[in-house]
C-alpha positions as CSV (number, residue, x, y, z in Angstrom):
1,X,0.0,0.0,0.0
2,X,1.9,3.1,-0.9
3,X,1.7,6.3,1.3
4,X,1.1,9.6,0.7
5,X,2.8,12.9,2.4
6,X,2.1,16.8,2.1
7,X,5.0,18.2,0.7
8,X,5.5,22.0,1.6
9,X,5.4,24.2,-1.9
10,X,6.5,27.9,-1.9
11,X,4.6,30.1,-4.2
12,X,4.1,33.9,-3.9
13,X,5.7,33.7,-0.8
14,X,2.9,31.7,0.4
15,X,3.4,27.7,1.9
16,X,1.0,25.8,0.0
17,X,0.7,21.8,0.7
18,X,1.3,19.7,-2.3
19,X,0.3,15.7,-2.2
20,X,3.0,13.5,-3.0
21,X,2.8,9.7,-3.6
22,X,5.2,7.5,-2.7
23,X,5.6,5.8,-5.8
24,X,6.2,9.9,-7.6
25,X,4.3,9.7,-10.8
26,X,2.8,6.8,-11.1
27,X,-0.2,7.9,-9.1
28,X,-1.4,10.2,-11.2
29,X,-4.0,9.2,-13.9
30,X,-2.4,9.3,-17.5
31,X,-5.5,11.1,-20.1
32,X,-6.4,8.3,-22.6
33,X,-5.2,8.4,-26.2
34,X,-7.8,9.7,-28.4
35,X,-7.3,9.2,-32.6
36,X,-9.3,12.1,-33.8
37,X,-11.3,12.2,-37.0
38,X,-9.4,14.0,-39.9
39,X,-11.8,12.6,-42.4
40,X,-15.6,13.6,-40.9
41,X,-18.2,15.1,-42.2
42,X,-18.7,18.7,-42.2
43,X,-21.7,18.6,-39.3
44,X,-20.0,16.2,-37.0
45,X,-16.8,18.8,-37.5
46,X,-19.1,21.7,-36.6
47,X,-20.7,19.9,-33.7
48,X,-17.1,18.7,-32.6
49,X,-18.2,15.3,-32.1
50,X,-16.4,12.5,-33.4
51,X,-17.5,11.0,-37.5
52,X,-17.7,7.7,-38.0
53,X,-17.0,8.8,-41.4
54,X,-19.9,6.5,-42.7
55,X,-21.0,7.1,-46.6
56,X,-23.2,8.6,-47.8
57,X,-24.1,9.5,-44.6
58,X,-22.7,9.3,-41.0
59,X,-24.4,7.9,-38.4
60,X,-24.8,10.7,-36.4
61,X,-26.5,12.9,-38.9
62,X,-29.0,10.2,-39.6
63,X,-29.7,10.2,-35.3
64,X,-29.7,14.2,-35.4
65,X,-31.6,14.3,-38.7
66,X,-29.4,16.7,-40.7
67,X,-27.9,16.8,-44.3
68,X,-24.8,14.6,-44.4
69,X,-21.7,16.3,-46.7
70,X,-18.4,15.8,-46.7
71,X,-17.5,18.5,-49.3
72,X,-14.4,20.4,-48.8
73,X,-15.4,22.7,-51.4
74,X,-18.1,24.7,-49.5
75,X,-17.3,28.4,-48.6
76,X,-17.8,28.9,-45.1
77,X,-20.9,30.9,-45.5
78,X,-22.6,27.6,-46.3
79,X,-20.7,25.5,-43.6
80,X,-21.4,27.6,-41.1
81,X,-25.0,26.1,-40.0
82,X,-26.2,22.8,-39.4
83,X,-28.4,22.0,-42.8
84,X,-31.4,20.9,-41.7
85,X,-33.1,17.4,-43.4
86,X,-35.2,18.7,-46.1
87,X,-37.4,17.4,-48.9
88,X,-35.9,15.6,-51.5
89,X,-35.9,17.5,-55.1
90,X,-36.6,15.0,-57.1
91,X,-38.0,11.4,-56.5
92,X,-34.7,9.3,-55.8
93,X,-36.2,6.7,-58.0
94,X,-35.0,9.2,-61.0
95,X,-31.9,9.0,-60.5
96,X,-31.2,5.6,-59.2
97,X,-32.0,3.8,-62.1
98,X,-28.6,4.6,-64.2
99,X,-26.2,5.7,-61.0
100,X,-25.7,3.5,-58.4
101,X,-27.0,6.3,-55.0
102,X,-28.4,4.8,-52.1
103,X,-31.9,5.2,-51.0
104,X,-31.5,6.5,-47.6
105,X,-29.4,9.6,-48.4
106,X,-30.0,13.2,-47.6
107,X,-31.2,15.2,-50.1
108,X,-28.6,17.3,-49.9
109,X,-25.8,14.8,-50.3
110,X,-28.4,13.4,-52.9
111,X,-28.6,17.2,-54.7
112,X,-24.9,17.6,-54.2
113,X,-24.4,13.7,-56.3
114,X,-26.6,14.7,-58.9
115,X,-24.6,18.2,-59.8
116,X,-21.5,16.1,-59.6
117,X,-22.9,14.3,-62.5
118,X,-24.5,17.4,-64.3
119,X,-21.1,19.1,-63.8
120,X,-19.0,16.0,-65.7
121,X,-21.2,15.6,-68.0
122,X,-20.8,19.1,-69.2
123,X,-17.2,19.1,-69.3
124,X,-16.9,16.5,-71.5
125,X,-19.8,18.2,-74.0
126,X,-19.1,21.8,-73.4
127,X,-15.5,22.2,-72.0
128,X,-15.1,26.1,-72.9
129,X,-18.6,26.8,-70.8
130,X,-16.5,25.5,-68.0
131,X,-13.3,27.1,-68.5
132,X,-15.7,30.4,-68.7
133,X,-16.6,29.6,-64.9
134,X,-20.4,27.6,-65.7
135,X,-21.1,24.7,-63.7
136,X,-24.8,23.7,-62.8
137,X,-25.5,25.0,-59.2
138,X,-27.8,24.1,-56.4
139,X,-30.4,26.7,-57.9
140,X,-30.4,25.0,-60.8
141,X,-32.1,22.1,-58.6
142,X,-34.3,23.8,-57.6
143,X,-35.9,24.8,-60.5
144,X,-35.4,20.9,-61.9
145,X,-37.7,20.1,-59.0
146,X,-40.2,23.3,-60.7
147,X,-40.2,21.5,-63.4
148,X,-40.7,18.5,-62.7
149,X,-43.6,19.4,-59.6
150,X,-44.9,22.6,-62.0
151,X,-43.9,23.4,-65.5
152,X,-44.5,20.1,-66.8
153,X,-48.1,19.4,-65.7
154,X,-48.9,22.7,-68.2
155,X,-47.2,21.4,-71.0
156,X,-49.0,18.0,-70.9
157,X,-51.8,16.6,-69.2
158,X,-52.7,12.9,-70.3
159,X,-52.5,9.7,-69.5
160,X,-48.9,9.4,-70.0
161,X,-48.0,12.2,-67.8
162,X,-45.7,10.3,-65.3
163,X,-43.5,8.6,-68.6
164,X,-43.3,12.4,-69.3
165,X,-42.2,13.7,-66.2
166,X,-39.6,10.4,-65.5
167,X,-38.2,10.6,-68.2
168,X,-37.2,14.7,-68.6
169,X,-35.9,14.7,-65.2
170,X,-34.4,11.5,-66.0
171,X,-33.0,12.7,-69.3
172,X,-32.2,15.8,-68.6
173,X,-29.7,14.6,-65.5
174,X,-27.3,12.6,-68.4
175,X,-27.5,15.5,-71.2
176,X,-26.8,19.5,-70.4
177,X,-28.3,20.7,-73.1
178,X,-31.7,19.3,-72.1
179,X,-31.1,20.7,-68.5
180,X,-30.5,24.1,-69.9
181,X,-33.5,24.0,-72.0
182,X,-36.2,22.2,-68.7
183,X,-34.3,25.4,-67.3
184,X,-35.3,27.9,-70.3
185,X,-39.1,26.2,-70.2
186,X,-39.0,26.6,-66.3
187,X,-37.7,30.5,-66.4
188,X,-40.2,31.4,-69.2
189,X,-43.1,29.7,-67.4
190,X,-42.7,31.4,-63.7
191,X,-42.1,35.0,-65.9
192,X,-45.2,34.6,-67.8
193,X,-47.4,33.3,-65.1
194,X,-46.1,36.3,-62.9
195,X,-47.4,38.9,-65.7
196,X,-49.9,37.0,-68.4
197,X,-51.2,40.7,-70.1
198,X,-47.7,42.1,-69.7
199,X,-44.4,41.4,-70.6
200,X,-41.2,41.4,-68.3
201,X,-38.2,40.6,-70.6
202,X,-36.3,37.6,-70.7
203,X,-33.8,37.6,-67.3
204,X,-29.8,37.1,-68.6
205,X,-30.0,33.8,-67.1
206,X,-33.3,32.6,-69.0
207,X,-31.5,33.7,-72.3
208,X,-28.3,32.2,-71.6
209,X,-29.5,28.9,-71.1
210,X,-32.0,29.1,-74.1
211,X,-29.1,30.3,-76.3
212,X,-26.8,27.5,-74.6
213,X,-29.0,24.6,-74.6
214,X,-30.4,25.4,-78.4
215,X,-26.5,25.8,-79.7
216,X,-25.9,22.2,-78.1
217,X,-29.2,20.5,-79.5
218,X,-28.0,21.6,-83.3
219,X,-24.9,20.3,-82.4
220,X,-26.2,17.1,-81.8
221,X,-28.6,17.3,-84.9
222,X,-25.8,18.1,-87.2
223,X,-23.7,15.1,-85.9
224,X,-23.8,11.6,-87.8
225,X,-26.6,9.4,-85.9
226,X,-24.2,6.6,-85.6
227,X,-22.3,8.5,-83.2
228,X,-25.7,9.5,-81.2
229,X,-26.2,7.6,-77.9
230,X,-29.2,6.3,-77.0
231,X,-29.7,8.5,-74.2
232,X,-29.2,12.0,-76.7
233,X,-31.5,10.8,-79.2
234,X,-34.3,10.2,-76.5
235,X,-32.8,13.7,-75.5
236,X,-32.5,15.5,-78.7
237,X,-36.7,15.0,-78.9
238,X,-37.8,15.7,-75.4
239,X,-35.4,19.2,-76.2
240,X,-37.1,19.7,-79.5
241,X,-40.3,19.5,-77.9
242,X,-39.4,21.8,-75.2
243,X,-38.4,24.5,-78.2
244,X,-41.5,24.1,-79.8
245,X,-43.4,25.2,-76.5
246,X,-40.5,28.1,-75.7
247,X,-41.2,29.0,-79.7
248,X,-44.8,29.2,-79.2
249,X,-44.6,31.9,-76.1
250,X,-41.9,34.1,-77.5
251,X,-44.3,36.9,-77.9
252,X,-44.8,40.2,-76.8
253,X,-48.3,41.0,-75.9
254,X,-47.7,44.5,-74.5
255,X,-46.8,45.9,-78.3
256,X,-48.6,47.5,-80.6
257,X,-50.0,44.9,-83.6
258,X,-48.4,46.4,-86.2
259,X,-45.3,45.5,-84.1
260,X,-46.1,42.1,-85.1
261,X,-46.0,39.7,-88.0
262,X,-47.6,39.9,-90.4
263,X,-47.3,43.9,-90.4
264,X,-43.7,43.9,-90.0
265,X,-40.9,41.1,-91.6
266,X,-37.7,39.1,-89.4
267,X,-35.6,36.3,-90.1
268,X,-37.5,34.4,-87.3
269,X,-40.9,35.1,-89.1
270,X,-43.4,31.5,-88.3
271,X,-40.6,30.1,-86.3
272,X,-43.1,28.0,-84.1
273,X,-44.4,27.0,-86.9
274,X,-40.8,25.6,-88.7
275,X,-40.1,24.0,-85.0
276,X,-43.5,22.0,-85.4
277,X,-42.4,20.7,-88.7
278,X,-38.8,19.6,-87.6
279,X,-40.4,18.1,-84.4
280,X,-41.7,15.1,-86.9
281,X,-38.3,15.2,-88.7
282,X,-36.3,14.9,-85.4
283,X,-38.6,12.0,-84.0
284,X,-37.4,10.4,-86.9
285,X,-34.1,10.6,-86.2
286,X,-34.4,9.4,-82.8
287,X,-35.9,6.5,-83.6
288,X,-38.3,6.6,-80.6
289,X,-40.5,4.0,-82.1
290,X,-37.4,1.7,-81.3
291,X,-37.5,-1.1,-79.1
292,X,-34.4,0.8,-77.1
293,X,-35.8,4.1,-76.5
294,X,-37.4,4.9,-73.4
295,X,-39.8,7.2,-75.0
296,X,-41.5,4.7,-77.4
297,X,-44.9,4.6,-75.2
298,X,-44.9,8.3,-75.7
299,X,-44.2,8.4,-79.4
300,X,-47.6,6.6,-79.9
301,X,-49.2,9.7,-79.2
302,X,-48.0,11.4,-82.4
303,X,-49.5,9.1,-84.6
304,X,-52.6,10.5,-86.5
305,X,-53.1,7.6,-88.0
306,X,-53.7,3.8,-87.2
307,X,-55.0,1.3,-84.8
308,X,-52.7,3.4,-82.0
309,X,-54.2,7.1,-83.4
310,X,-55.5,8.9,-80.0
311,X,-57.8,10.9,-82.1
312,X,-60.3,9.7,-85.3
313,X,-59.8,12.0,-87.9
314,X,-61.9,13.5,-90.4
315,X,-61.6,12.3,-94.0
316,X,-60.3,15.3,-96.3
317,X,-63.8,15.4,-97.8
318,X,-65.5,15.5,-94.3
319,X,-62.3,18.4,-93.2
320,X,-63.3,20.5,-96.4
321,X,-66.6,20.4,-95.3
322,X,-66.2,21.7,-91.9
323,X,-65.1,25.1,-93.0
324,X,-67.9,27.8,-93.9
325,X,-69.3,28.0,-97.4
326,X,-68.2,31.3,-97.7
327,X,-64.4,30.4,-97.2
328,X,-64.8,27.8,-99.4
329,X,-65.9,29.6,-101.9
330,X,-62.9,32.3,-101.4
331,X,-60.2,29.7,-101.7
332,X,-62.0,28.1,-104.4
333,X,-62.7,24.5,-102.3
334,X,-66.3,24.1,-103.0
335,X,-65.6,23.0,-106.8
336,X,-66.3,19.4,-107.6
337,X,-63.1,17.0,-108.0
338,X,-60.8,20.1,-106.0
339,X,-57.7,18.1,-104.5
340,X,-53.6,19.2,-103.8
341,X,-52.9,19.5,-107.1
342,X,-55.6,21.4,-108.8
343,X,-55.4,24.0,-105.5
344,X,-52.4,25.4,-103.4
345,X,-55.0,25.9,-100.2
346,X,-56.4,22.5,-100.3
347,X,-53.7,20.4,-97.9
348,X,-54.1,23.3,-95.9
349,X,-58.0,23.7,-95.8
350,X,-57.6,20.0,-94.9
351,X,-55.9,20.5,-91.5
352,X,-58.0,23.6,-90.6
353,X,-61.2,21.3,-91.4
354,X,-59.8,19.0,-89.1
355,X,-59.0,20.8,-86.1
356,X,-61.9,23.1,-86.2
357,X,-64.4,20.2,-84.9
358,X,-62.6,19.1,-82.1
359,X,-63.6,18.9,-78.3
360,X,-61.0,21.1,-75.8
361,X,-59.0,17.9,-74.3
362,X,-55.4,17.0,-73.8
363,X,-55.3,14.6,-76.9
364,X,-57.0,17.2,-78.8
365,X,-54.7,19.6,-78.6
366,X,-51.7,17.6,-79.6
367,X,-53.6,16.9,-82.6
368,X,-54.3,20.3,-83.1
369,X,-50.3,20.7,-82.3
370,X,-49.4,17.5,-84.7
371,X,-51.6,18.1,-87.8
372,X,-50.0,21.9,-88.1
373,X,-46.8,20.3,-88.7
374,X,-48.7,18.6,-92.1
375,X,-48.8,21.8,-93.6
376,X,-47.3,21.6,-97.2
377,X,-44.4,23.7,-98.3
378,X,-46.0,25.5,-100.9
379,X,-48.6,26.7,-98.0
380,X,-45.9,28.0,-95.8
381,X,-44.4,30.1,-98.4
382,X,-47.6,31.2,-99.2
383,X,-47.4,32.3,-95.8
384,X,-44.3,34.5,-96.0
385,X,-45.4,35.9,-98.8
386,X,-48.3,37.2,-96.9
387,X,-51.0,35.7,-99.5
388,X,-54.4,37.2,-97.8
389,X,-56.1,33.9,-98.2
390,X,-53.7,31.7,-96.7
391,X,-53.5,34.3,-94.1
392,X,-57.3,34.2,-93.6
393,X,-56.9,30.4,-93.5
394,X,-54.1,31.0,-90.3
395,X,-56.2,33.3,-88.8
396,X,-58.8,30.4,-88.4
397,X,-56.5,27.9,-86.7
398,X,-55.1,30.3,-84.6
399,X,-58.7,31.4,-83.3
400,X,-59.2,27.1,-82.6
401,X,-56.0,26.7,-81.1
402,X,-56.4,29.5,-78.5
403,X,-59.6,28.1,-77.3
404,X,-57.0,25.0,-75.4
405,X,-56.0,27.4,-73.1
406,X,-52.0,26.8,-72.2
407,X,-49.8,29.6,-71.1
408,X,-47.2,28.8,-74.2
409,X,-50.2,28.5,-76.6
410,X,-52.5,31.5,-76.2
411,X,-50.3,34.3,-76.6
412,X,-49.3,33.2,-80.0
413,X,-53.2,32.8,-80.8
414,X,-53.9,36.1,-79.3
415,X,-51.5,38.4,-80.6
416,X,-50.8,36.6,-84.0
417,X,-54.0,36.1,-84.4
418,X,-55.4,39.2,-83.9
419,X,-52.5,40.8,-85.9
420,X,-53.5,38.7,-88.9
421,X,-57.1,39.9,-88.7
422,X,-55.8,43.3,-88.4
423,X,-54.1,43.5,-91.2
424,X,-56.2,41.8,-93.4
425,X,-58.6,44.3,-92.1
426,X,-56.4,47.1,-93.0
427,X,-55.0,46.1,-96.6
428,X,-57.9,43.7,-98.2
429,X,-60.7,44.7,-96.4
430,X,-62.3,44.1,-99.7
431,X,-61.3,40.9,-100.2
432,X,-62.5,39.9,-96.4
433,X,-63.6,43.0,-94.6
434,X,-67.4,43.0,-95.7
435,X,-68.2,39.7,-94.7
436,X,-68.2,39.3,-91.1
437,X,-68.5,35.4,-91.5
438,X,-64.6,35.1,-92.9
439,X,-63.5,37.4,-90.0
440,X,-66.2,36.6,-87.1
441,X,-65.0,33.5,-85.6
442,X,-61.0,35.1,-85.5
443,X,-62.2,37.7,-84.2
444,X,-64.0,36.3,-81.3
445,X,-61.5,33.4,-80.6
446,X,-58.1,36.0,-81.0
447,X,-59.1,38.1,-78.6
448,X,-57.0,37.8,-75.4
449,X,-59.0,39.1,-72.6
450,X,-61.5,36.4,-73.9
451,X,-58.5,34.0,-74.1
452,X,-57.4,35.2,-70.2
453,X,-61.2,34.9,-69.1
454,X,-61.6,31.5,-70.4
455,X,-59.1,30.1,-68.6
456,X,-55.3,30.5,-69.4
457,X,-53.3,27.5,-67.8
């Protein structure tokens, strides 16, 4: 048994008692070794508790409920507080399927994974927008989740809504360019919907990723189709798509009419209208009727014809038919054994007959959407050339397709519309002005209060 003494000290000119054991040092209690953690997470770090450095996430942040990370990269501003456990972005289950990310992590470890493959992805297809200091961000995520929870649901609204929605998000996770264009569809949508009767321009990041995401898709459609993945063809349709609807709302409603075509000429003169065409020529390219492509159950839908056709069609007899005898008799359709080649507005007077009888629904208006894309060359040029009575003919397919009601749609009707009916009010009021028949039903359907007041989605 060893013995202990008090052992006078001198400090301060003060006698203190100091305990000595007998056996000198070997009664004092050594501190045990501790190994600390050089490799935690960031929260554990802040909380100054020891990581078990478990991945994706540690087991302390799944007992605290907080965001797991074990990023270096973050500036201190976002280190600083604990992140809290919050909703996922996206349903896990789209992203799961191609990258290996396990169920149970944090969202944002999860959002932080799914940047990290955004990020290579775009250095290997767009290196310079990288060098120039781009990489996809966590705000970009959030309007992803926009798109996916918003934006999309007023593009399309049909049975096949989920494959829709899948496989964007899906798609647009593997190729930039379709994230920068979800991200174009997403910006346009929340501006528009803030301000339907008004305009507030384009923001620089709305126009940047437009102008990025369109460069990249012509990139792709330029390149040999042998070297297209399967993934970027899938891609390259669910873009075009997306270009047709950004097309279709690129419209100023707060100008003048005569600020519009057909009063004034541009370059980008019936772009919509060239998109809608290329849509059917890009779908070919793709190949989404293939046996590989993940959008095959959705190509079904653009079939007009068939046992699969969503929609029974008029026969071109019944179309002609539908249209009022007093536009008939303008363009010269009511005469016996009329067909494409004996008149330039027939093919055209075709798809107007068609759409003009169809119920407002979902399936309807893709047909509406799918049929303009039949109009024949000749009719288009027609067009340009600002030919009063395929201008008339326009105007009555703009006044149907309004009537559908989506954001992206009824600007175009609106304010195209009614500039067409201007104008041929203004410079052939002759021709069409004194018959309020030919320029009624425009008149009524192009107006967009009336468009706004029926309903804008």
């Amino acid at each position: 048994m060893s013995s202990t003494a008090l052992a006078p000290v001198k400090s301060g000119g003060i006698v203190k008692a100091k305990r000595v054991s007998a056996a000198g040092d070997a009664g004092f209690r050594k501190r045990k070794a501790h190994t600390k953690s050089r490799r935690g997470c960031i929260n554990c770090k802040l909380r100054h508790i020891k990581c078990d450095e478990s991945k994706p996430t540690c087991n302390n942040c799944t007992t605290f409920r907080v965001s797991c990370t074990y990023d270096r990269t973050l500036k201190s501003s976002e280190a600083l507080a604990l992140q809290p456990w919050s909703e996922q972005v996206f349903p896990l289950a789209l992203v799961k399927e191609n990258y290996p990310i396990n169920v149970s992590l944090a969202s944002l470890s999860l959002n932080r994974q799914v940047l990290t493959m955004l990020n290579d992805h775009l250095r290997q297809s767009d290196p310079r927008a990288v060098k120039n200091g781009f990489l996809f961000k966590d705000q970009h995520l959030k309007y992803l989740n926009q798109f996916h929870e918003r934006t999309i649901l007023s593009l399309k609204m049909n049975q096949k809504l989920d494959l829709y929605r899948r496989e964007s998000v899906r798609l647009a996770i593997q190729e930039p360019f379709l994230f920068h264009l979800v991200l174009t569809v997403t910006l346009m949508h929340e501006r528009i919907a803030a301000s339907p009767l008004a305009t507030t321009p384009p923001s620089v990041q709305e126009l940047y990723h437009y102008t990025t995401g369109s460069s990249q898709l012509n990139a792709l459609l330029c390149s040999p189709p042998s070297t297209l993945t399967r993934a970027q063809k899938d891609a390259m349709f669910v873009g075009t798509i997306l270009l047709s609807c950004t097309s279709f709302a690129q419209l100023d409603p707060s100008l003048p009419l005569t600020s519009h075509w057909p009063f004034v000429s541009s370059p980008h003169d019936l772009d919509w209208l060239k998109i809608c065409t290329g849509k059917r020529e890009v779908q070919k390219l793709a190949d989404t009727h293939a046996a590989d492509s993940s959008l095959r159950d959705i190509s079904t839908e653009f079939l007009l014809a068939g046992p699969s056709a969503r929609v029974e069609l008029l026969s071109e007899q019944e179309a002609i038919s539908q249209l009022p005898g007093p536009l008939r008799s303008l363009l010269r359709l009511d005469h016996e054994g009329v067909s494409a080649k004996t008149n330039a507005y027939y093919e055209a007077g075709v798809v107007v007959g068609r759409v003009l009888p169809l119920e407002i629904s979902e399936d309807n208006l893709l047909a509406c959407l799918v049929l303009v894309s039949f109009l024949p060359v000749r009719f288009r040029e027609m067009l340009e050339e600002k030919d009063p009575k395929a201008l008339l003919l326009f105007a009555w397919y703009h006044a149907k397709l309004g009537q559908f009601g989506r954001w992206w749609i009824w600007r175009r009707a609106a304010v195209e519309g009614r500039a067409i009916v201007a104008y041929l009010e203004r410079y052939y009021g002759g021709l069409v002005g004194g018959d309020g028949e030919l320029l009624g039903y425009p008149r009524r359907w192009c107006g967009m209060e009336v468009m706004v007041n029926e309903g804008m989605t």
